[in-house]
C-alpha positions as a printed Julia matrix, in Angstrom:
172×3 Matrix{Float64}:
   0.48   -3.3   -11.69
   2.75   -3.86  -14.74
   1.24   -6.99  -16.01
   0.8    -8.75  -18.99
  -2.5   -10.25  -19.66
  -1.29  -14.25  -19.73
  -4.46  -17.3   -17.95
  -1.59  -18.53  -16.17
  -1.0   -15.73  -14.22
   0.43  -17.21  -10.62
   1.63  -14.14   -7.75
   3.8   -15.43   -4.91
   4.82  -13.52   -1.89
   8.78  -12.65   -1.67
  10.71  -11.35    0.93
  12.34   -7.63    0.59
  15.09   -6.43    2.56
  15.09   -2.91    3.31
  17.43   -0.32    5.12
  17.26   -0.18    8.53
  13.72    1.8     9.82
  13.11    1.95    6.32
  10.24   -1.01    6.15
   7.5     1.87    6.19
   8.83    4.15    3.48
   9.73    1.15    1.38
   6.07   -0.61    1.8
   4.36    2.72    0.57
   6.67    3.24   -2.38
   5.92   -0.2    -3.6
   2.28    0.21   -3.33
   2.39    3.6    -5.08
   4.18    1.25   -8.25
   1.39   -0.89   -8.15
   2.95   -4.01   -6.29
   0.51   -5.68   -3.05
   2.77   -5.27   -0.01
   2.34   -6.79    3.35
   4.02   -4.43    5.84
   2.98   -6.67   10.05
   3.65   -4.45   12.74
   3.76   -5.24   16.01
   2.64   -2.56   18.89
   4.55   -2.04   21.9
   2.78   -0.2    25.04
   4.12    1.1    28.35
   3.43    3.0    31.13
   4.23    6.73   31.42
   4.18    8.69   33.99
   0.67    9.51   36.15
  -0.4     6.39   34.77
  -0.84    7.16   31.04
  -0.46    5.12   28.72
   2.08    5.11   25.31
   2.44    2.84   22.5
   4.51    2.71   19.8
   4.08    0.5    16.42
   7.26   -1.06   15.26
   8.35   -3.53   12.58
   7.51   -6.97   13.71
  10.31   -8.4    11.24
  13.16   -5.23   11.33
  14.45   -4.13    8.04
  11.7    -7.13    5.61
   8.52   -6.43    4.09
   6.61   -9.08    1.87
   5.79   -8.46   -1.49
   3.25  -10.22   -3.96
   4.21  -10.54   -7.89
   5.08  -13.15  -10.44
   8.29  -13.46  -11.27
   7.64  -14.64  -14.87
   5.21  -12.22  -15.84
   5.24   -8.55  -13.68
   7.71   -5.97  -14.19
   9.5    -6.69  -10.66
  13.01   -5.66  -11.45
  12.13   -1.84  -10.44
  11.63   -2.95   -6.9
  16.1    -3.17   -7.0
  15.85    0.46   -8.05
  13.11    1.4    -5.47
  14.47    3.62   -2.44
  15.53    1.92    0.42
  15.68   -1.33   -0.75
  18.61   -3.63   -0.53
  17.54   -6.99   -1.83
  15.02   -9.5    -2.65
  15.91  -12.83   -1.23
  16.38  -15.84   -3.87
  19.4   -17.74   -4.92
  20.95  -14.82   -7.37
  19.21  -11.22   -8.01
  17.98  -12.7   -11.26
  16.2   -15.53   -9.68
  14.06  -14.61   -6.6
  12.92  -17.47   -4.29
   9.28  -17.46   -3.3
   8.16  -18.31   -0.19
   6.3   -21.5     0.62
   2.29  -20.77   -0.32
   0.57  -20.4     2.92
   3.12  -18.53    5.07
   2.13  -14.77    4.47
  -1.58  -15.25    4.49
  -1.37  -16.89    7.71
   0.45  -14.28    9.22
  -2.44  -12.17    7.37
  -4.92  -13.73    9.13
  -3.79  -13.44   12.93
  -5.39  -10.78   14.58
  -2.7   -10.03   17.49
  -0.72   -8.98   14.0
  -1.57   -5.49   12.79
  -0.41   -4.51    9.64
  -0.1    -1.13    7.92
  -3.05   -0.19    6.05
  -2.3     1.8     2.74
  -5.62    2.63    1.07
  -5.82    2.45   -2.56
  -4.77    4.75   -5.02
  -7.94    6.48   -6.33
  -6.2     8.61   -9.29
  -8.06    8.77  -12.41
 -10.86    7.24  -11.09
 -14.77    8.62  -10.96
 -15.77    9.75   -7.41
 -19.58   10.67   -6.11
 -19.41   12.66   -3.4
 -21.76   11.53   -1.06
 -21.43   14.35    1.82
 -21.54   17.86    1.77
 -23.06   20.72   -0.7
 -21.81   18.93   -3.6
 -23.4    16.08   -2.56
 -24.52   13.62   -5.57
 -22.07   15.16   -8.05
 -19.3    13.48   -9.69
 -15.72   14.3   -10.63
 -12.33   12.73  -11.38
  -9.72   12.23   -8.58
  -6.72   14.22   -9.75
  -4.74   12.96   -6.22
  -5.27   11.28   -3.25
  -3.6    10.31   -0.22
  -4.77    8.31    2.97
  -7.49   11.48    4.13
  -8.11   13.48    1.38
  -8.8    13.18   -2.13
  -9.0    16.26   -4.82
 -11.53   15.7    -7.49
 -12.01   17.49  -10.72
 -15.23   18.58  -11.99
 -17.52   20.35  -14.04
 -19.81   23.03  -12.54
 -21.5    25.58  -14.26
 -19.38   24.52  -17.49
 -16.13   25.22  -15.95
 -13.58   22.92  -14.7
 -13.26   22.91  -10.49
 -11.44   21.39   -8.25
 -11.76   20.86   -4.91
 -10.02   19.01   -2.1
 -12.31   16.78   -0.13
 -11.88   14.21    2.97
 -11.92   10.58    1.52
 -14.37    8.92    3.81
 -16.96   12.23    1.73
 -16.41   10.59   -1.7
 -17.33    6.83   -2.95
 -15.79    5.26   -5.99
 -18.56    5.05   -9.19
């Protein structure tokens, strides 16, 4: 994530504003730069008709996300150029105010919040796959989303690559 190695490295959680129904988009763009964002939902459920039921997952603050950097020593001025975004709260756009320590992890910690779950980026890192006919062999993930990685290895001295489900490989 854009840092530079300094001991007194201190993150704080800041508040983004995004474009409306854009909290989602926004949230996975900013963990795809690196940056820890916390995205709480809230779920909504109802009655349909014959007695199913539907639920829907919606922003529990419309148009903010939360995300975690320091201001003196991460790269956090691409978040302004990000898609979606608008601003990050603070007294000018040079000077972005933190929130008080405490208030983000709390809201982390209730249960009756859900949040949005983005798994990590596993690029360029060495995966065992631990299911299947290659099972036990090892390769380099070339991409990954949420389900599926593909992983780049070396059988019978060439180079293969082949597209797996995540929950089939385990980080090395």
């Amino acid at each position: 994530m854009f840092l530079r190695q300094q001991p007194d490295y201190d993150p704080r959680w800041y508040v983004v504003q995004t474009h409306w129904n854009y909290e989602g988009r926004v949230s996975k763009l900013l963990h795809d730069q690196g940056y820890q964002v916390f995205y709480p939902e809230t779920v909504a459920e109802w009655r349909k008709k014959r007695n199913k039921k539907a639920s829907q997952r919606t922003a529990l603050f419309p148009q903010y996300i939360f995300v975690n950097f320091d201001v003196n020593q991460t790269l956090w001025r691409p978040i302004y150029g990000t898609t979606g975004v608008l601003k990050i709260f603070g007294v000018n756009p040079e000077a972005p105010t933190p929130l008080p320590r405490g208030v983000v992890e709390e809201l982390q910690g209730r249960p009756e919040i859900p949040s949005r779950y983005v798994p990590p980026d596993l690029t360029g890192k060495v995966l065992e796959i631990n299911e299947g006919p290659m099972q036990h062999f090892t390769g380099v993930c070339t991409w990954s989303t949420a389900k599926r990685v593909r992983v780049l290895m070396q059988l019978f001295e060439r180079d293969v690559t082949i597209e797996l489900f995540r929950y089939q490989t385990e980080e090395v």
